[in-house]
N, C-alpha and C positions, 0 to 999 in steps of 0.2 A: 504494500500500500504506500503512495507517492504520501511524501508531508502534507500538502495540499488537501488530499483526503484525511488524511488523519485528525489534522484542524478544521473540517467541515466536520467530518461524524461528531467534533469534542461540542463544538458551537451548536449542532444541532442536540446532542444529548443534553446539553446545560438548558436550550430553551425548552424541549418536551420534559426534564424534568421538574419546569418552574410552570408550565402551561395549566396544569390543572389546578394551581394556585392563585393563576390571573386573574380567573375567567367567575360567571357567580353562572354561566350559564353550561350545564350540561352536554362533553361533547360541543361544548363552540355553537351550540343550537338552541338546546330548547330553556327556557327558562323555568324553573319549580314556582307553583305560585305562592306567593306572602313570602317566600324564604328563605337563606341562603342553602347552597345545596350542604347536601349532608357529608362527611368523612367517609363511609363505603363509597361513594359515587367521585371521592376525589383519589381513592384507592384504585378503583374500576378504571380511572381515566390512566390513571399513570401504570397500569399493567400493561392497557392497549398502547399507550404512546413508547411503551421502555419495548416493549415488540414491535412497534415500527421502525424505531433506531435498531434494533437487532435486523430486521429486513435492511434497514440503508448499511450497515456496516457487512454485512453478506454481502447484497450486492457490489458496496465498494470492492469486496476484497477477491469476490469472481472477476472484477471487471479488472486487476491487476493483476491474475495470473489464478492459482489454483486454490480451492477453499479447503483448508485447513479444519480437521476434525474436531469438536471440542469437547469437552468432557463438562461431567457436572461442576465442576470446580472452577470452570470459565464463565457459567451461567450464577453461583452464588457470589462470585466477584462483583460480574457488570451491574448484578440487581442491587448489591451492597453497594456503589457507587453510584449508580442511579439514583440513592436514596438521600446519600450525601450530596449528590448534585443538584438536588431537591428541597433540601433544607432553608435557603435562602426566601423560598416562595412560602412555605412553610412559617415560619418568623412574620412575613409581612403578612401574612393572612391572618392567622391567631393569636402571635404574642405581639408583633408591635401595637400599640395602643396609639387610636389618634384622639387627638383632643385635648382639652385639660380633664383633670381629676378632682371632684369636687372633695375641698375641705371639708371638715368638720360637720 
């Protein structure tokens, strides 16, 4: 895999790890009514988007010569860092706090 590639997959993995933290809508589509969506459905999203980076890094890596077999051990990596690359959206979504805090 050229450098090139390997800096699109990292850039694409950092934004579908943050994507399901942006978004209040479902899928980039539908909106839940009265309410923010729920933590399984922000689960559900980052399982399908951390499988469509495993489809573009496949691909990338047919498209530069021969794909490499991987064991389970490749797959509990990329999802542990998936998770980690995830976290930033995570923070802005639940713990950073906006506003002020009322005293007293």
């Amino acid at each position: 895999m050229t450098a090139a590639a390997g800096f699109l997959l990292f850039a694409v993995a950092v934004i579908a790890a943050n994507a399901s933290f942006l978004s209040r809508r479902i899928f980039f589509v539908w909106q839940p009514t009265g309410r923010d969506k729920r933590g399984g459905w922000h689960v559900l999203e980052a399982v399908a988007l951390y499988l469509a980076t495993l489809a573009l890094a496949r691909g990338l890596e047919a498209r530069a010569g021969a794909v490499y077999p991987q064991g389970w051990q490749f797959y509990a990596i990329t999802v542990c860092l998936f998770v980690v690359l995830g976290y930033p959206g995570f923070v802005f979504r639940y713990l950073f706090k906006r506003g002020k805090v009322k005293e007293g």
